[in-house]
N, C-alpha and C positions, 0 to 999 in steps of 0.2 A: 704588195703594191698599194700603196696611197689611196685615199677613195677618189674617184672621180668627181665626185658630186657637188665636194665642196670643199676637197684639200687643193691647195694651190701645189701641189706634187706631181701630178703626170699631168695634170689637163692644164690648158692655158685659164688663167681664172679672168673674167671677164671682170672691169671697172666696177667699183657700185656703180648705179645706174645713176645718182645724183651726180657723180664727178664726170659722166659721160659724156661731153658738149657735140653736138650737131654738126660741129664741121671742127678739127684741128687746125693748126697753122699749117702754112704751107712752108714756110719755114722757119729756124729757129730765131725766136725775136731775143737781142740781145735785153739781158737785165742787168741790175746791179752786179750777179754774183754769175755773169756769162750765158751763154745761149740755155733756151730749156729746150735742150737735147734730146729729152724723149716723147717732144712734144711734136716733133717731125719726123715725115720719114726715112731714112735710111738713103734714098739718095740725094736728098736735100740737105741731108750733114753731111754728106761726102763734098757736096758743090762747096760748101761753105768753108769745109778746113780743103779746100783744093786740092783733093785727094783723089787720084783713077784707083779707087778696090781693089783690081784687075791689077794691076802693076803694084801700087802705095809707092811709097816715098823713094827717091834716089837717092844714093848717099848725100848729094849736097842740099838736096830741102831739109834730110834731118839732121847733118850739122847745125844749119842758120836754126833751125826748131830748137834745138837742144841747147844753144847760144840763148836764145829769146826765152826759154819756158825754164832752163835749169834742169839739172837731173830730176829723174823720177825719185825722190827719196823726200821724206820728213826733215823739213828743218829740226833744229838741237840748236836750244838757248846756249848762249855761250856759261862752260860750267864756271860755278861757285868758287871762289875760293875756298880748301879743306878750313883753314883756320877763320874764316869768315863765320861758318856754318857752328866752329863748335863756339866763336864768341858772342856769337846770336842768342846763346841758349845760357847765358846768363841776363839778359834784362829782363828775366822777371823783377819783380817788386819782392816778391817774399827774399828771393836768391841773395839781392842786395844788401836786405837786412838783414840777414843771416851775418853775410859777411862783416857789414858795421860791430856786429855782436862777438865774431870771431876779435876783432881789431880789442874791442873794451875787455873780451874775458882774458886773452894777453898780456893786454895793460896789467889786469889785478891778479897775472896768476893764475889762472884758473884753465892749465892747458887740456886737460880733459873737455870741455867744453869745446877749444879750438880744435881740437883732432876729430871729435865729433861732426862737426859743424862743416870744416874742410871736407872731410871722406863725406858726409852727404851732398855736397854742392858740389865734388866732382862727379861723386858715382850719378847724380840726376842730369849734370852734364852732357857725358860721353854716351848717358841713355838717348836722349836725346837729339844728340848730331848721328847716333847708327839712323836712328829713327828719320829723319828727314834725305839722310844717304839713298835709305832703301828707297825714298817717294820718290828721290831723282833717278832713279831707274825703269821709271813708267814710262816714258817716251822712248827710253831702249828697246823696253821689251816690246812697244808697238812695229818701234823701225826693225826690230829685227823677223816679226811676220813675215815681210813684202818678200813676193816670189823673186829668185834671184836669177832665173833666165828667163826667156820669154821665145817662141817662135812667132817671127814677123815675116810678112809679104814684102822685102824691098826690090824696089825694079825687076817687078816679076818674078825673083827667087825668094824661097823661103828663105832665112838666114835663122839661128841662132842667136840671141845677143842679152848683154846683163838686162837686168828689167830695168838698171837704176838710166839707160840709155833709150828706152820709150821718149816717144814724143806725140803730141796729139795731131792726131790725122797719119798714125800708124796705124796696120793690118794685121792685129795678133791672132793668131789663130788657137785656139782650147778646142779641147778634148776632156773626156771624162778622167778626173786625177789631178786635173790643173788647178796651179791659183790663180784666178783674174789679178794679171798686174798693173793695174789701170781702168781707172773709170772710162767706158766707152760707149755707143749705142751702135745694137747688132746688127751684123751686116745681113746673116742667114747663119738660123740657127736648125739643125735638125735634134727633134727630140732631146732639147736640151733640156735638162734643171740644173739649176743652179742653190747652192745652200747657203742663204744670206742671214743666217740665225744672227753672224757677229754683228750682223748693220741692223735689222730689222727685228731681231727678237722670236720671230718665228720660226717655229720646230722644226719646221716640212721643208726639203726643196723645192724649188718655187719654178714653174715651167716657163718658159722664154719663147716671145714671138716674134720674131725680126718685121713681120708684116704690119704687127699692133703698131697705132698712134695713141700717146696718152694724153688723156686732157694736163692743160696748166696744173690745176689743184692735186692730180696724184700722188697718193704718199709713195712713200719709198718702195714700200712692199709692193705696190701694184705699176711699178715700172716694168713691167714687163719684156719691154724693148732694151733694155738696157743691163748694164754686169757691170760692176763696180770690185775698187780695190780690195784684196785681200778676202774678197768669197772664194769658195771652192766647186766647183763644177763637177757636179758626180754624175749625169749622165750628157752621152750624145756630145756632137761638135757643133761648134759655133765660129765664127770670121765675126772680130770684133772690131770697129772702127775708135779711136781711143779719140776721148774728147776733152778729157783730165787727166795729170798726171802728178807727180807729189801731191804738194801742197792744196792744187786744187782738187781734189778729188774728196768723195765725199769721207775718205780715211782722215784725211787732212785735215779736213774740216772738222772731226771728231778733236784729232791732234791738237787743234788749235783750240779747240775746246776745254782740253785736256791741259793745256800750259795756262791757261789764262785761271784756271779753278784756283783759287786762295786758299787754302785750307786755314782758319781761325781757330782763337782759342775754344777751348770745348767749355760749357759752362762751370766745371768743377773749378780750372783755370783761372776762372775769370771772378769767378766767389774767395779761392786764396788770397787771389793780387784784392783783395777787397778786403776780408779778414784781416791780412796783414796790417794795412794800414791801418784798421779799426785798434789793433792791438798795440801797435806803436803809437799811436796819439795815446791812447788810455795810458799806456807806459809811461810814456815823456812826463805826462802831466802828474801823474801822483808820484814818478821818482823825484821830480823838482821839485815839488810840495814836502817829501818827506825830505828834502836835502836841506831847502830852507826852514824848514822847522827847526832841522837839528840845532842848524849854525846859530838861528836863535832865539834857541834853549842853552846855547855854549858847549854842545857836543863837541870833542875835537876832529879838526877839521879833513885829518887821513882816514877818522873811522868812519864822517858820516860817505866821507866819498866811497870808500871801499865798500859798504853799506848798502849805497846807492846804484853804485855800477853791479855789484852782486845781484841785485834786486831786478834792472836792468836787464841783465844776463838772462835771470829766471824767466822774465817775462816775455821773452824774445823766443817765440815758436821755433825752436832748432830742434825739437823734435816732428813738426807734422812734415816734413818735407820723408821722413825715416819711415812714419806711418803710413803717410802718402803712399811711400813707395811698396811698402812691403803689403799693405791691402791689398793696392793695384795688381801687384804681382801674385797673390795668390788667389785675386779674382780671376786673371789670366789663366790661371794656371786651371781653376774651377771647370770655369767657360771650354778650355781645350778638353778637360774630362767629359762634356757635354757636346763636344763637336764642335766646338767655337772658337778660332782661333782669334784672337787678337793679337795685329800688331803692333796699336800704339796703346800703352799702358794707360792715359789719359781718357781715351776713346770708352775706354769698361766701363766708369760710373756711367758715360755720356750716355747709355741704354738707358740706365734710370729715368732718366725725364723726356722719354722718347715720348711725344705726343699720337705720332704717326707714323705708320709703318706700310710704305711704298715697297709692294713685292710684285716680282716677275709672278706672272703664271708658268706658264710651263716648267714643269721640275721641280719648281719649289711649292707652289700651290695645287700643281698636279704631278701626276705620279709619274709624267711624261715618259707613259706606256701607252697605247692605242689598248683599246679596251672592247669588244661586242657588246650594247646595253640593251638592245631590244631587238626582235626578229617579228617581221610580218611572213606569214607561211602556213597556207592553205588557207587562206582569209583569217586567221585568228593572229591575236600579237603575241607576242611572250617576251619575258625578261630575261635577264639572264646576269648570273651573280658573279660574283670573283673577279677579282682584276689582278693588272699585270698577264705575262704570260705563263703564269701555270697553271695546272688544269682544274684547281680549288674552285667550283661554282657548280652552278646547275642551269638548267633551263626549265622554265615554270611558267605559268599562264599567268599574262600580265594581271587580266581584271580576277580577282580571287573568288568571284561569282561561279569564276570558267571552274566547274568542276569534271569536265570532259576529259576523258581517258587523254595523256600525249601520244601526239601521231608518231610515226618512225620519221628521227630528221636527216636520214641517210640521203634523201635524193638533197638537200639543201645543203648538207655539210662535206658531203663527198665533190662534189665541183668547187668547192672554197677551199678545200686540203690539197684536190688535184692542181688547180690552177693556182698555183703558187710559188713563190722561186726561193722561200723562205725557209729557215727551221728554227728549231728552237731547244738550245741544248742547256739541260742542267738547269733549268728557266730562264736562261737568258737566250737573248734573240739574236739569230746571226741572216740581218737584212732589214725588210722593211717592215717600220711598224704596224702598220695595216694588213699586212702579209700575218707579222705576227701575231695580229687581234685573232684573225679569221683561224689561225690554226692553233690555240687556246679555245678559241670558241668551239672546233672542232671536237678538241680532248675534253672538256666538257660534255658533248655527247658521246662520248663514249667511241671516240675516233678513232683510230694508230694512222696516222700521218704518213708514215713513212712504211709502214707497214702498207699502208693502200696502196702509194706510191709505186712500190715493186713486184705489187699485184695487177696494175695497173699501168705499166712504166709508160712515158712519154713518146711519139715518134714522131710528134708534130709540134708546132706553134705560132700561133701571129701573136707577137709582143706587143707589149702597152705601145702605143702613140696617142700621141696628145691630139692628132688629126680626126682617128676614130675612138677612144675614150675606154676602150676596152681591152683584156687581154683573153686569150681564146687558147685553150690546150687540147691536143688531140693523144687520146690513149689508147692500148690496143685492149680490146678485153671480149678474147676467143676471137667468135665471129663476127663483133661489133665494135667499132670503136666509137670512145666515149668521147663528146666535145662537152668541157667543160666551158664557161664562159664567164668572166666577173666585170664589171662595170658602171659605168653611167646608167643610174637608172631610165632618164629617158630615150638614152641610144639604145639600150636593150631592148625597151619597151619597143621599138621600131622596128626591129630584128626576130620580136616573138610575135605568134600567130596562137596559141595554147599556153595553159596555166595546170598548174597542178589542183586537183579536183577538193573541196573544199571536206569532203566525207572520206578522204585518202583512199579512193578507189578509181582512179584515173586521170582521165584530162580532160578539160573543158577549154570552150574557144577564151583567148586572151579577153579579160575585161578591164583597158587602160584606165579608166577613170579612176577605175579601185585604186590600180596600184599608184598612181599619181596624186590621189588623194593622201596615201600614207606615207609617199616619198615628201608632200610635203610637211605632214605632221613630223618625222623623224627631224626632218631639217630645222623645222620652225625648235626646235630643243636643241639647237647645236648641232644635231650629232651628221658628223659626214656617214653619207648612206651609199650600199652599196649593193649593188643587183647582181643574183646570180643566176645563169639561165642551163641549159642544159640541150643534148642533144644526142640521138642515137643513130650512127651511121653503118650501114652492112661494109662490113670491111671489103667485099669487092669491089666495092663502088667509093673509096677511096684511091687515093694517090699522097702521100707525104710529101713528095716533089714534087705536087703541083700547083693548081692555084687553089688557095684554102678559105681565099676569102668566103669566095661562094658558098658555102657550107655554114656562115653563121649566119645564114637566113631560116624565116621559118622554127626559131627557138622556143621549147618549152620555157613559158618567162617562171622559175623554179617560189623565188621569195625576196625580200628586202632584209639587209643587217645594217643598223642605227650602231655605230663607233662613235668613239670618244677618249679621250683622253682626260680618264676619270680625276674629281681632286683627292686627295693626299687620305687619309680616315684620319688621319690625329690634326690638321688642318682647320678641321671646323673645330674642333674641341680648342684648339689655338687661339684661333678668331675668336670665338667667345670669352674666352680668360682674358685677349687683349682691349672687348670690349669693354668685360664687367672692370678692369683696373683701368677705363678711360683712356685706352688707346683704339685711335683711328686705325684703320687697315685699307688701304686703297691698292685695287687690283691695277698694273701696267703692264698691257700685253701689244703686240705684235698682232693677235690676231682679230678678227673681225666683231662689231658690231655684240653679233647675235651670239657667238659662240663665249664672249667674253661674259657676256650677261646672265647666260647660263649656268657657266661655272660659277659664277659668281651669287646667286639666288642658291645653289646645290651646299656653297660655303659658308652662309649666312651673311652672305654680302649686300646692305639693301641702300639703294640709292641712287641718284643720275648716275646716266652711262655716257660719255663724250668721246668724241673721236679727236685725233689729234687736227683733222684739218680746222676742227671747231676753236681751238684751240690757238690758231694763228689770228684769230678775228677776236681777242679777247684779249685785252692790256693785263699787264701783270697785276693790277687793281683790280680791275675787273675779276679776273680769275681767282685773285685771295678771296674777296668778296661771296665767291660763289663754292670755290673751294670745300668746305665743309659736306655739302650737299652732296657732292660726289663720290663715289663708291667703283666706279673701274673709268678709265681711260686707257680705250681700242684704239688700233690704227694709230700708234704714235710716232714719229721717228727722233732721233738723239737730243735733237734738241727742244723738243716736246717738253724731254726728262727731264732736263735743267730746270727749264720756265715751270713745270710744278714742283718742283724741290725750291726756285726762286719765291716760286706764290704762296708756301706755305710756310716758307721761312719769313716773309712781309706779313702772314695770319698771325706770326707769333708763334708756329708752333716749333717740335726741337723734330727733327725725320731723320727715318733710317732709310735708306734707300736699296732696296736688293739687286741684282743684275749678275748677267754670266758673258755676255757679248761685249766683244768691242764697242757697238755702241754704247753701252751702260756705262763706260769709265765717266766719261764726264760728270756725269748725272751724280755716282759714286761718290767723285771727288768732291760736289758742291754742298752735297747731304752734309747732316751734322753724322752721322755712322753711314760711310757706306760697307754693303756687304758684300762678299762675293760669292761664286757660288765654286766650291773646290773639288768638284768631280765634274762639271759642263762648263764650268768658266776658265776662258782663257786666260794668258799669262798677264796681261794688259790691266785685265778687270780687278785680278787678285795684288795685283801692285797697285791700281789706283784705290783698292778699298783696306779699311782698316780693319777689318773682321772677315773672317773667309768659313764657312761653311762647310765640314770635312763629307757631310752627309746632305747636301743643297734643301735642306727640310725648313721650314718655315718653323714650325714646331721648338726647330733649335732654339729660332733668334726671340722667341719668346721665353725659354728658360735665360738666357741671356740678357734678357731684360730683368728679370727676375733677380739674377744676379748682381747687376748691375744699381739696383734700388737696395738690394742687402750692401753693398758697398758704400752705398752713399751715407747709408744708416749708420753704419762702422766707420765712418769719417764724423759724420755729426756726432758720434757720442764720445772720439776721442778730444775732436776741441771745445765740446761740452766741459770733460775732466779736464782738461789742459787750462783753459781760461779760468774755469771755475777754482782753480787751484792756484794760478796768477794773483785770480781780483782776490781770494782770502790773503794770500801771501801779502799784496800791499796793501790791503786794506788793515791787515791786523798791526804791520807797520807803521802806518799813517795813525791807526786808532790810539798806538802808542804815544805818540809824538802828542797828538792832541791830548792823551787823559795825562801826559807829563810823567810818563812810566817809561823806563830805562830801553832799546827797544828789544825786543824778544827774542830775538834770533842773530847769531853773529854770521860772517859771510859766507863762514865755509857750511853751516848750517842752510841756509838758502839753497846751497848749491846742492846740497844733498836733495834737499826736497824737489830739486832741476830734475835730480836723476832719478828720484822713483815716478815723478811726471812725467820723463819721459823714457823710461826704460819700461821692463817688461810688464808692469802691469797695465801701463796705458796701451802699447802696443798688443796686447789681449785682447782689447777693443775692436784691436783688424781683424779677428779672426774669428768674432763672433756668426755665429748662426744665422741667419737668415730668421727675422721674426716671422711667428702667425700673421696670416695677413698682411702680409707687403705687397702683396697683388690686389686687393682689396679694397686698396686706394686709388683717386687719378692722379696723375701724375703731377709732380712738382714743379711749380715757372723755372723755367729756365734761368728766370733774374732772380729766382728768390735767394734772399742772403742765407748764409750759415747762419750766423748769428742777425735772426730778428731784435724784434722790440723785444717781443714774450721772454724768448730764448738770452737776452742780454737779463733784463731782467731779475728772470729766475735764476740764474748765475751771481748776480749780487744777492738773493736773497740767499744760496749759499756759501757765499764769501761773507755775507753779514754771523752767517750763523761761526764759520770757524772764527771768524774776530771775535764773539762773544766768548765763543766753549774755550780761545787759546789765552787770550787776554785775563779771561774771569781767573784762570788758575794760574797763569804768570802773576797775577796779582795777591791771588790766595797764597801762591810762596816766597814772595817776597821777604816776609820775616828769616824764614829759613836759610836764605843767603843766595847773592845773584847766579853762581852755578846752579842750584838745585832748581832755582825757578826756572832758570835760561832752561835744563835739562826737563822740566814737568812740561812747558810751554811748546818745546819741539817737537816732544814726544805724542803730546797730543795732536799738535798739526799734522803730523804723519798719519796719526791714527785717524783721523779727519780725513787723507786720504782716500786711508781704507773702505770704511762707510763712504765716501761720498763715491766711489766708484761702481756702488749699484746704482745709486742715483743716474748715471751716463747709460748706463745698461738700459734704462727702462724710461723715456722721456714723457711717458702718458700713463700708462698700466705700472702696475704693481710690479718694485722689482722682484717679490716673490711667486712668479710664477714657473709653468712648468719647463723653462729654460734658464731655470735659477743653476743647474749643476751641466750643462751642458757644455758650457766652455772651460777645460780643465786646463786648458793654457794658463786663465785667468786664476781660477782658485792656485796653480803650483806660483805662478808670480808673488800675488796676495801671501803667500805664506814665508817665498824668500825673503820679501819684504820687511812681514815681521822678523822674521830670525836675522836679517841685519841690524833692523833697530834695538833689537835685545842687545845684538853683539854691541853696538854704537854706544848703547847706554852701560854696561856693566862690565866691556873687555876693558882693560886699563889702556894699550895703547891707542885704542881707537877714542878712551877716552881725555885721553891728552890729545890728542887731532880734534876733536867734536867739542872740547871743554864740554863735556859732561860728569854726570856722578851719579851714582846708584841711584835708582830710585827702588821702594819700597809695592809691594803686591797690590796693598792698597794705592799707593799712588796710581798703579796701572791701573784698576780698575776704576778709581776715577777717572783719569785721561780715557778711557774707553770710554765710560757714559757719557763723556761731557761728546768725543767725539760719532758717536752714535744719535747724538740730537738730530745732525745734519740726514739723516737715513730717517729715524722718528719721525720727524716736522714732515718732509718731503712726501713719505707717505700718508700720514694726514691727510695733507693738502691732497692729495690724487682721491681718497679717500670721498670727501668731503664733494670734492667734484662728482664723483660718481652719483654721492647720492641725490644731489642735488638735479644730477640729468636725471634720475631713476623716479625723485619727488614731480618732477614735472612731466613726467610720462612719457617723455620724449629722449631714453637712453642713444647717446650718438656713437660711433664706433671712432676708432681713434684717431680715424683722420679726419674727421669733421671737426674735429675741435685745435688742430692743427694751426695757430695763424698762418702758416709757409706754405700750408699745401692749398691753392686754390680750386676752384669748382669749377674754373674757366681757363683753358690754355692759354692763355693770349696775355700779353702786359694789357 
C-alpha cells in the first residue's frame, strides 16, 4: 500500500495550497480550447452537455453527437507517397555530387569509381526511406492503444459498444482493469485510482474524487475529478461522464503534438552538406586552373582533359558517405552492446554535442523501487541501508553519537509484514511498491514475512479507503488477536491514546507533538511517511463478522518509516562525468515540488526548481534566458516538455530528451536525441524516440554520449586524411603546371591514389578507439564546421609538404627518363600517405602515444597497401597498367624520407607547441587549444 502521507495512491491528494482559489466556478466557463471541466462540479457538466446520469444518452442524441464530434479515434495524415519518401532522400547536397562525379568518372572510364559511388548512394538511400517508414508508424502505434469496447449507460440500459462510438455527454462506467476511453469528469468514484504515468509521468496511481472542484491553474496530475484517454484504472469503480472524445482529448492533443514535431537535420548533416560544397568550390577552382595552364603551355588537349576530370574524380568525397556509414553503423552497434539502441544512424554522433540532458526521474534517475530510508521508533531515528527490495541493508542509529544498544524492532516490523497484501519473490515485487518497501525493510530486521504470516494468519480486515487513510488487519495469535494498522500519520495519531516507551520497557500515554514534529521532518526530505500502530485484543471479545471499525480506536501509536524512491548509485557518478565534460543535466518529473528537489540535491543536482504552471507565465525568451539556471522542473504536463526542449534549442543548446510515457512522445520527437525508456516505455515513446534504453539507466545514455564524441573524432580525422590528400594531389599538380614540369602523375595514377584514400586505410579511421579524454572536454557547437580556418589551414600545410617531397624528386629524376620519375613521384605520394595517416590519428598530441598499436584494422590496411604498391611498381602487368618501372632500394628509401617529412614537420610543430604552453606555465589540455571546441554552448 502506497504511503498515505504524501503518495497520490490511496488518499485523495489535496491541490497545493497556492492553486487552491476560495470559491470554484459554478460552472464550466467556455475557453479557447472548450469548457475547464474539472473546474466544476459534476452536476454542472452534466446541465451543460444535456445529459440525465440516471438514463445518459438515447440512441438518437448519440447519433446527432457522433454526426457533430466524429468517432472517438486519432486522426491519420493522409499517408506518403512510398516513392515520394525514398526520392526525398536524395536531396542532399553531398548525394548530388556524388552523382555529378559518377556521370565524369563514366565520361573517362573510370567504372570503378561509378559502381562505387552508385552502391553507396543507393545503399544511404533505402537506409534512409526504412528509417523515416518506421517514424510514420508513431501515430499507429498510439491509435492502436485506445480501448476498443467501452460499457456506457444508454437510456437507462448499460449497453456495450466500440469505444471508436463514444460521444461527449456519455455514461461509461470503469472498473478496476479498464482503459478510460475518453477524456471525462467523474460522475462518482468509489476507491478509485487511477494510473496516469502515460499522461503525467508519475509512478503511483493517482486517487480520484468525484466531489473535488479544481481550481483553473491545475496541472494535469492534480485533476483529481477527472480520467482521461488511454489511462488504466487499477482500483475501485467509477461512472464517468465524457467531455472529450478523439481528437479533443488530452491523447489528442498529445497526437497533434506528435504530427506537427519536424524532425531536422542532426548537426553532422548539416556540417557534410557544408563540407561538401567547401570541397567542390576548392575543386572547381584549381582543376580549371590546372586545365588552363595546360592548354597554355600546349599540353594536348584529350590529356589535359582526362587529367583534369581524373583529378576531379579524386577530389569528389565518394568515399565519406562509405565512412559515414560504416562509423555510424558500428557506433550502433557499440551503443547496443552498452544498452543503447539507436535507430537512426545519423542520431549516434548527434550524442557528441549534446549540451543537455533532459531526463525523467523515475526509473531512469531513480531506481523506481520504494525504498524504507529512515524510522522514528521509541523516540530515537534510525537509517536504514540497502535498496530495492532485497533484504541487503541494515538498520543503525541515525546520529553516530547514538551509541546505545538497538532495541527489538519486532513490535514495529511485525504490523508492517502483517498488514500487507504484498510479497516479494526472487526480489522482485508482486504488488505495491510501498507494500514492497515495508516488507524489505522487514527482512532487513531479520523478519520471515511469510513465515509470520502463517503464524499469524488473517481473519479480518478493513481495506485501505481513501475516506479513512488507513489499512487495518486483524490476526488470530492463541488467545489474542493482533490488530495491525498502517497509515496516515495524522489519522493514526487520532486513533492512538499510548506510544511505545522510549527505554523499551512498555507504554507511555501518546505524545502527538513529538510524533508530528518528525512526521514533518520526514516529509520536509521528500520522503512519503508512513505510521504504524498496533493493538491487542482478547479473542472473546472479538467477532470477524462484525463491526471492526470500532476496534481501531485507543491504538498503541508503534513508529514512523520515511520511504522513497531512492536515485540510481551509478546516477550520481553520471551527473558528474556529464558535468566535468560540460554537459547540463536537468531533472523533468511528474512529481512534486519537494520530492523533485530532493532527489535532485541527493544526485548532485544544484539549481532553480520550477513548476510547470510557472512555466505558462514565461515566453519562450523569457524561459531561454533563465533556462540555464534551472536544474529540475516539477509539476510538468506534455507540453511543458516541448516549450523546454523549444527554450533550449532558442539558448543554442543541442538536448537529448528522456521519457517513457505517452506524454513524453512529443517532447521526444522535438529534442535534437530523443530517448526512450525500453523496459517502462511504451510503444508510442519508443517509436517517437531515436534511441531506446534496453536497461532505462541514465548511466547508459552517458556512455552513449561518450560514444558518440569518439564517432565524431573518427569522422574528423577521416576528412582530415581525405582532404589533406586532395589539396596535396592538386596542389603538386598545379605546382607542376607552374614550375613548367611535365605533370607527375598520369590518370589512372590519380585514381589509384582515389582508392588507397578511400579504401581500407582511410576507413580504419572509423574504427579507431575512443581517445583518452574525450569526456574531458565541453562539448562542440553545434555550428562548428568540420573543417575550420585552423583545420583548413593545417591541411595546406600538409599538402604544401607532399608538393614539395613529390615534386623535389619528380624533378630529381627527370634525367633518368619520364617513366622512372612519373614512377619515383607516385611512389612517394603514396608513401606520403602513409605517414600522413598518423598525422589524422592524432589532431593535437603526439601521434606516438599509447594508442599508437591499438587499431590493428589500421596497421593490416597500412601494410596491404604497401604490398600493392610494391606489386604496382615491379609486377610487369600491373606495370604496363600504372606505366611504371622498377625502382631501386635506394630509390625507396628516399621516397620514404622525403615522405616521412610530412610526419617529422607535424610533430615538431605539436612539439613546439607543448613547449611553449609548458615555457609559459600555463600547460592547456587538448581542448583548450581547440579553435572548434568552445567554452560557451551557444552560437
Amino acid at each position: 500500500m502506497p504511503s498515505p502521507n504524501a503518495s497520490p495512491t490511496h488518499p485523495t491528494p489535496p491541490a497545493p495550497p497556492d492553486l487552491v482559489g476560495s470559491a470554484a466556478p459554478a460552472s464550466p466557463t467556455p475557453e479557447a480550447d472548450g469548457p475547464l471541466w474539472h473546474t466544476c462540479s459534476s452536476a454542472d457538466c452534466a446541465r451543460t452537455l444535456e445529459v440525465e446520469p440516471a438514463q445518459g444518452l438515447n440512441s438518437e442524441q448519440a447519433a446527432l453527437r457522433l454526426q457533430r464530434h466524429g468517432a472517438n479515434r486519432l486522426a491519420e495524415p493522409p499517408p506518403r507517397p512510398l516513392w515520394r519518401g525514398l526520392l526525398d532522400q536524395f536531396k542532399s547536397m553531398l548525394i548530388l555530387i556524388l552523382l555529378v562525379a559518377a556521370v565524369i568518372a563514366a565520361f573517362i572510364g573510370d567504372m570503378k569509381s561509378v559502381t562505387v559511388i552508385l552502391v553507396v548512394v543507393m545503399f544511404n538511400a533505402v537506409l534512409g526511406f526504412w528509417q523515416e517508414y518506421r517514424a510514420e508508424k508513431t501515430l499507429a502505434a498510439l491509435k492502436n492503444m485506445l480501448a476498443p469496447v467501452a460499457r456506457v449507460r444508454r437510456a437507462g440500459r448499460v449497453e456495450e459498444i466500440d469505444a471508436s462510438q463514444i460521444v461527449p455527454g456519455d455514461v461509461v462506467l470503469l472498473e478496476a482493469g479498464d482503459r478510460v476511453p475518453a477524456d471525462g469528469r467523474l460522475l462518482a468514484a468509489h476507491n478509485v485510482e487511477i494510473d496516469e504515468s502515460a499522461l503525467t509521468g508519475e509512478s503511483h496511481a493517482v486517487g480520484k474524487d468525484a466531489a473535488f472542484v479544481a481550481p483553473p491553474a491545475a496541472a494535469l496530475g492534480d485533476r483529481i475529478n477527472m480520467a482521461f484517454m488511454n489511462t488504466g484504472v487499477t482500483r475501485g469503480r467509477a461512472e464517468l461522464l465524457v467531455t472529450g472524445t478523439g481528437m479533443q482529448t488530452e491523447m489528442g492533443r498529445l497526437a497533434t503534438m506528435l504530427a506537427q514535431a519536424e524532425t531536422g537535420a542532426t548537426p553532422l548533416q548539416k556540417q557534410i552538406d557544408g563540407l561538401a560544397h567547401k570541397l567542390v568550390l576548392i575543386a572547381a577552382i584549381v582543376v580549371t586552373i590546372i586545365f588552363a595552364l595546360g592548354l597554355w603551355r600546349g599540353d594536348p588537349w584529350a590529356q589535359m582533359l582526362l587529367t583534369s576530370l581524373a583529378l576531379a574524380v579524386a577530389a569528389t568525397p565518394d568515399g565519406l558517405p562509405a565512412v559515414l556509414t560504416v562509423t555510424l553503423a558500428l557506433g550502433m552497434y557499440a551503443m547496443a552492446q552498452h544498452r543503447a539502441i539507436v535507430k537512426r544512424m545519423t542520431a549516434v554522433e548527434t550524442l557528441g554535442c549534446t549540451t543537455v540532458i533532459c531526463s525523467d526521474k523515475t526509473g531512469t534517475l531513480t531506481m523506481n523501487q520504494m525504498s524504507a530510508r529512515s524510522l522514528v521508533y521509541r523516540r530515537r531515528r534510525y537509517t536504514v541501508s540497502g535498496e530495492g527490495y532485497g533484504a541487503a541493508g541494515q538498520i543503525g542509529a541515525a546520529d553516530p553519537a547514538d551509541t546505545a544498544t538497538l532495541p527489538d524492532f519486532k513490535p514495529l516490523l511485525h504490523p508492517a509484514a502483517l498488514a500487507n497484501d504484498s510479497r516479494i519473490r526472487d526480489g522482485r515485487l508482486i504488488g505495491d511498491p510501498t507494500e514492497g518497501a515495508l516488507l524489505a525493510l522487514a527482512a532487513k530486521g531479520g523478519v520471515d514475512a511469510e513465515a509470520l504470516a502463517e503464524h499469524n494468519p488473517r481473519i479480518a480486515e478493513i481495506p485501505f479507503d481513501s475516506a479513512h487513510k488507513f489499512q487495518a488487519t486483524f490476526h488470530h495469535d492463541g488467545e489474542w488477536v493482533r490488530l495491525c494498522v498502517k497509515g496516515a500519520p495524522d489519522v493514526l495519531l487520532t486513533r492512538a491514546s499510548r506510544q511505545l516507551d522510549a527505554e523499551d520497557e512498555g507504554e507511555t500515554a501518546l505524545d502527538p507533538a513529538y510524533w508530528q514534529s518528525e512526521n514533518e521532518r520526514l516529509a520536509s526530505q521528500a520522503m512519503r511517511v508512513l505510521a504504524v500502530a498496533s493493538k491487542t485484543i482478547p479473542a472473546r471479545d472479538f467477532d470477524p463478522a462484525g463491526e471492526l471499525m470500532p476496534h481501531t480506536h485507543e491504538l498503541t501509536f508503534v513508529g514512523l518509516v520515511g520511504l522513497i524512491d531512492p536515485p540510481r548509485p551509478e546516477a550520481r557518478a553520471a551527473i558528474a562525468l556529464c558535468q566535468h565534460a560540460g554537459i547540463q543535466v536537468k531533472m523533468i518529473t511528474g512529481d512534486h515540488r519537494i520530492t523533485a528537489a530532493a532527489i535532485a540535491r541527493e544526485l548532485g543536482l544544484h539549481g532553480e526548481v520550477i513548476e510547470g504552471r510557472e512555466l505558462d507565465a514565461l515566453s519562450v525568451e523569457a524561459l531561454a534566458a533563465r533556462i540555464d539556471r534551472v536544474a529540475v522542473f516539477a509539476r510538468v504536463a506534455p507540453e511543458h516538455k516541448v516549450r523546454i526542449v523549444q527554450a533550449l534549442k532558442a539558448d543554442g543548446h543541442v538536448t537529448a530528451m528522456t521519457g517513457d510515457g505517452v506524454n513524453d512522445a512529443p517532447a521526444l520527437k522535438h529534442a535534437d536525441i530523443g530517448v526512450a525508456m525500453g523496459i517502462t516505455g511504451t510503444e508510442v515513446t519508443k517509436e517517437a524516440a531515436v534511441m531506446v534504453l534496453t536497461d532505462d539507466n541514465f548511466a547508459t545514455i552517458v556512455r552513449a554520449v561518450r560514444e558518440g564524441r569518439a564517432i565524431y573524432d573518427n569522422i574528423v580525422k577521416f576528412v582530415r586524411f581525405q582532404v589533406s590528400t586532395n589539396i596535396g594531389a592538386m596542389q603538386t599538380v598545379l605546382g607542376a603546371s607552374l614550375l613548367g614540369l611535365p605533370t607527375p602523375f598520369t590518370a589512372v595514377q590519380i585514381l589509384w591514389v582515389n582508392i588507397i584514400m578511400d579504401g581500407p586505410p582511410a576507413l580504419s579511421l572509423g574504427v579507431e578507439p575512443p581517445r583518452t579524454g574525450v569526456m574531458d572536454e565541453p562539448p562542440r557547437r553545434s555550428d562548428a564546421r568540420i573543417l575550420s580556418g585552423s583545420r583548413i589551414a593545417q591541411l595546406f600545410f600538409f599538402g604544401f609538404c607532399m608538393t614539395i617531397g613529390t615534386l623535389g624528386l619528380f624533378w630529381y629524376a627527370q634525367p633518368k627518363g619520364e617513366t622512372y620519375a612519373l614512377t619515383l613521384a607516385f611512389t612517394t605520394f603514396v608513401l606520403f600517405q602513409f605517414f600522413n595517416l598518423f598525422n589524422a590519428r592524432n589532431e593535437h598530441g603526439s601521434a606516438f602515444n599509447r594508442q599508437l598499436f591499438r587499431n590493428r584494422w589500421l596497421w593490416l590496411s597500412l601494410v596491404a597497401v604497401i604490398g600493392l604498391q610494391i606489386l604496382v611498381v615491379h609486377w610487369g602487368p600491373l606495370q604496363a597498367f600504372f606505366n611504371t618501372t622498377d625502382l631501386s632500394l635506394q630509390d625507396w628509401g628516399l621516397a620514404t624520407a622525403a615522405a616521412a617529412s610530412v610526419l617529422v614537420l607535424e610533430e615538431a610543430r605539436k612539439l613546439l607547441l607543448r613547449l611553449w604552453g609548458h615555457w609559459r606555465g600555463a600547460p592547456q589540455p587538448a581542448a583548450a587549444v581547440q579553435p572548434e571546441t568552445p567554452t560557451s554552448n551557444r552560437p
